[in-house]
Backbone bond lengths (Angstrom), bond angles and torsions (degrees), N, CA, C in turn:
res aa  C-N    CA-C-N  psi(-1)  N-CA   C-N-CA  omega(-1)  CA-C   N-CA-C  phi
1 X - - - 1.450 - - 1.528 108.88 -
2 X 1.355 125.62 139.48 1.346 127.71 -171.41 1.355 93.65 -111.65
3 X 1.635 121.69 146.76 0.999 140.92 164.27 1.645 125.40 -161.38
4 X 1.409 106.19 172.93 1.757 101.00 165.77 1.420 105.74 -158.00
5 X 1.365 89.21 152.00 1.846 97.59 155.72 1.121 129.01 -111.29
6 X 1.621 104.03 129.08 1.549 134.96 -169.66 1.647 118.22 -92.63
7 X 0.892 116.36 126.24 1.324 93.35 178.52 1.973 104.26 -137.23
8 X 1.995 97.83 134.24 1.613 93.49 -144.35 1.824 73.16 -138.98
9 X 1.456 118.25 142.66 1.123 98.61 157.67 1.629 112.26 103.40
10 X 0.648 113.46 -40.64 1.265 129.48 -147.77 1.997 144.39 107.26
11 X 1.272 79.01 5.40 1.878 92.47 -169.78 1.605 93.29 -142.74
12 X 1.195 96.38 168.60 1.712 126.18 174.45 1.400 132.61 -90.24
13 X 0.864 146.49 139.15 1.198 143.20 -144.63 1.805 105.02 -157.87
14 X 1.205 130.29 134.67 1.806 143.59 165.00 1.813 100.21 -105.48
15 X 1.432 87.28 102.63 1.564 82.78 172.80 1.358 97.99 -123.54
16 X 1.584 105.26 178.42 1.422 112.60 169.45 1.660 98.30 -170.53
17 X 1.369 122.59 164.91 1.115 147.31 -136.52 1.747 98.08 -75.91
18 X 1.165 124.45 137.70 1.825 147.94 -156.81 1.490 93.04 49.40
19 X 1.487 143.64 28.60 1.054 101.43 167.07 1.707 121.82 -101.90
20 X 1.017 126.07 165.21 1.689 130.10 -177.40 1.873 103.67 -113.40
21 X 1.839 92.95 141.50 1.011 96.35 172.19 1.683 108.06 -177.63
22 X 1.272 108.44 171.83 1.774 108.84 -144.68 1.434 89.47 -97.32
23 X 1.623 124.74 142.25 1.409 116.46 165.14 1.742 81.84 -146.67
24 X 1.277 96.28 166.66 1.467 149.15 167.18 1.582 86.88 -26.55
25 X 1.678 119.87 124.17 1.231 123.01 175.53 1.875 106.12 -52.34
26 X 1.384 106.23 136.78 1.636 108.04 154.11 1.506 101.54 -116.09
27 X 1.480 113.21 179.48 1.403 137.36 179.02 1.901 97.59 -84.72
28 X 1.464 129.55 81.77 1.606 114.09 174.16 2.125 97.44 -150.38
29 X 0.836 88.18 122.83 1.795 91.23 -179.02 1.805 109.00 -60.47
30 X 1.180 131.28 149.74 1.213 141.05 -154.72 1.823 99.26 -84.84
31 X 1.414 104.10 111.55 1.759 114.47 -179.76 1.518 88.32 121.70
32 X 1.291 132.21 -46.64 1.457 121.72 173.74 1.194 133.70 -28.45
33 X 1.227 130.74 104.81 1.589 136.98 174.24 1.523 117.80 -62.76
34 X 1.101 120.29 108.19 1.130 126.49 169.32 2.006 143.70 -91.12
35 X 1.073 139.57 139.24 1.586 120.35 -178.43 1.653 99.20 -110.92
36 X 1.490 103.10 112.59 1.391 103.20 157.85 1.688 112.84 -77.44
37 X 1.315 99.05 121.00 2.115 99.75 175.69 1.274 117.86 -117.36
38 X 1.313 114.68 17.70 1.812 125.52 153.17 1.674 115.83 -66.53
39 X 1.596 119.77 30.82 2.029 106.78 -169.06 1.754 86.96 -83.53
40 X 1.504 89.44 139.41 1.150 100.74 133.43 1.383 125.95 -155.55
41 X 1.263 94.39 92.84 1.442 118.38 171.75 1.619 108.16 164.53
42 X 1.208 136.16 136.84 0.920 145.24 148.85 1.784 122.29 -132.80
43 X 1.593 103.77 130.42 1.307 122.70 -172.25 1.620 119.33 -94.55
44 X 0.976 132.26 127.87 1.730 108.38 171.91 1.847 102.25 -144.33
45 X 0.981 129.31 58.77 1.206 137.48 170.72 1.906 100.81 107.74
46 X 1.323 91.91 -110.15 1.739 92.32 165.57 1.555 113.23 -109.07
47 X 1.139 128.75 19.91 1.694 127.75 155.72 1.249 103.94 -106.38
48 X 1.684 100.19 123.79 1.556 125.00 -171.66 1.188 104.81 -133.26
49 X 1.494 112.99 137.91 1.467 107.99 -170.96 1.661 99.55 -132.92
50 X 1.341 123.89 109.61 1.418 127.27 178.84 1.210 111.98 -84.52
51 X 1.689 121.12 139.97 1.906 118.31 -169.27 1.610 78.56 -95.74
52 X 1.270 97.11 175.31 1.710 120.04 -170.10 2.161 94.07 -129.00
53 X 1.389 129.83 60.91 1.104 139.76 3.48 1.856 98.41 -96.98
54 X 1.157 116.38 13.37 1.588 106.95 -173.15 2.059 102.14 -141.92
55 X 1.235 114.99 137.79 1.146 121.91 165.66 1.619 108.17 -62.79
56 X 1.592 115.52 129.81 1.788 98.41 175.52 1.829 99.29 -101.16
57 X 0.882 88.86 134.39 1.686 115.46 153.65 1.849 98.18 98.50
58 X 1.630 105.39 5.88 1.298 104.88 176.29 1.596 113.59 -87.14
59 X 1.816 103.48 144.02 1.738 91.65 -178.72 1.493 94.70 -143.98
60 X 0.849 136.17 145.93 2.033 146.86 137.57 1.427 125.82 -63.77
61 X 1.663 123.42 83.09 1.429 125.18 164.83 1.344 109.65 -47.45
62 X 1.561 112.14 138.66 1.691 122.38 -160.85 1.917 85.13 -147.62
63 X 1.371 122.67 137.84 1.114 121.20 140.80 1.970 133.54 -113.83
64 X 1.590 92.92 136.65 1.546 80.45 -171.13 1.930 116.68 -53.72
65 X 1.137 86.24 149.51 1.590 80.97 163.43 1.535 103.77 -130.17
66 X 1.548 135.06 -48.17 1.312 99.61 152.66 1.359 112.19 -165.50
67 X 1.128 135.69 -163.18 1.841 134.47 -147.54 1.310 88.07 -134.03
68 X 1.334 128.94 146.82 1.303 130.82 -172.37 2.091 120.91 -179.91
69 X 0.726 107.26 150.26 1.950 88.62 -154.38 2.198 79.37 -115.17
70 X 1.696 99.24 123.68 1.187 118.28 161.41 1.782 133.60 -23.40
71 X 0.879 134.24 158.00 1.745 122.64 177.21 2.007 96.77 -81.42
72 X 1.300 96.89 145.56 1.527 105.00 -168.03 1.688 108.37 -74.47
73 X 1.455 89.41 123.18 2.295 97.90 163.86 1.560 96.86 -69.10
74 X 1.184 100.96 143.60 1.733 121.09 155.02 1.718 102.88 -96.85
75 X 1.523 104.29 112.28 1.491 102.70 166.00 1.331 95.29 -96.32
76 X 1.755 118.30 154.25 1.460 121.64 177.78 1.293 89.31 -166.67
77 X 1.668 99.70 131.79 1.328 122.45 174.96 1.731 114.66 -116.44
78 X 0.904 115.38 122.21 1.427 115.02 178.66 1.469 102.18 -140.72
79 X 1.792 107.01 143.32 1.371 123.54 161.40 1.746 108.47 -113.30
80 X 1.144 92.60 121.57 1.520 109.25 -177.02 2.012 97.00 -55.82
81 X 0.883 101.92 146.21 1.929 122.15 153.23 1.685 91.08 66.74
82 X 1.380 146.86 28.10 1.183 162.94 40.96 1.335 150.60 28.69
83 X 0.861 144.45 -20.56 1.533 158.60 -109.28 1.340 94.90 -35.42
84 X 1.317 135.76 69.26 1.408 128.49 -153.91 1.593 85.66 -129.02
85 X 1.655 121.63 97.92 1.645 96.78 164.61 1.457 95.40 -148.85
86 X 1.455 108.64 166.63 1.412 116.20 -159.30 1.556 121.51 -155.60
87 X 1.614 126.19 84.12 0.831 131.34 -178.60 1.610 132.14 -79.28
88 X 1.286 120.25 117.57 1.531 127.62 170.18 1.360 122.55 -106.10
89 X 1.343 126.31 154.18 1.061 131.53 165.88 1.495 127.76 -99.67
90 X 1.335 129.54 162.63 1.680 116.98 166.60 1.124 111.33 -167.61
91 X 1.922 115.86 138.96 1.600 106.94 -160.08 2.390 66.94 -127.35
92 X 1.150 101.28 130.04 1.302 127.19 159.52 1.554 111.50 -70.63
93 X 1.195 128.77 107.12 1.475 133.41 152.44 1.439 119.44 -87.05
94 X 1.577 92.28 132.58 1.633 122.38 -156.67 1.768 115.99 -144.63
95 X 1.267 107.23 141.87 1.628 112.92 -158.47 2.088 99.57 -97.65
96 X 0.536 102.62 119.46 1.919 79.54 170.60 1.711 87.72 -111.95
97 X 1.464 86.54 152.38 1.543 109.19 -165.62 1.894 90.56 -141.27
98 X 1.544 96.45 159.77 1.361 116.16 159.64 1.361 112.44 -128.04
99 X 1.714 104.34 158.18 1.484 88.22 -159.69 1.433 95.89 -130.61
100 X 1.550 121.77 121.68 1.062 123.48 -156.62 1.864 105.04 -117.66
């Protein structure tokens, strides 16, 4: 099984080839091909190649498919016997990509 780990965003990711999955908005218009060049790790059956913390000259072609803002958290802070309470909202923007 071939695979790698990407890491975009701030977090890590095991991808491998047609699969889709949501990361951390970037700046790329929707159909745009992109190279993630943060791997470190690449798998290809039993040749494994570990980055020392990044593989150099290794990258993962990804195309956008589309930009889209998350379902909204309710943050709410309240102190009881206070009347102290405080509601926010937040919609997370996020890229889903396929990774070809």
């Amino acid at each position: 099984m071939k695979f790698s780990v990407i890491e975009t965003g701030g977090k890590q990711y095991k991808v491998s080839a047609g699969q889709k999955l949501k990361i951390e908005k970037i700046n790329a218009k929707v159909g745009d091909k992109i190279g993630l060049d943060r791997v470190l790790l690449i798998a290809d059956n039993a040749d494994i190649k570990i980055g020392t913390p990044l593989i150099d000259g290794a990258s993962v072609r990804a195309e956008v498919i589309r930009q889209l803002k998350d379902d909204k958290k309710i943050v709410f802070r309240y102190h009881s016997k206070t009347r102290y309470r405080k509601k926010k909202g937040h919609r997370q923007s996020y890229t889903e990509i396929e990774i070809i």
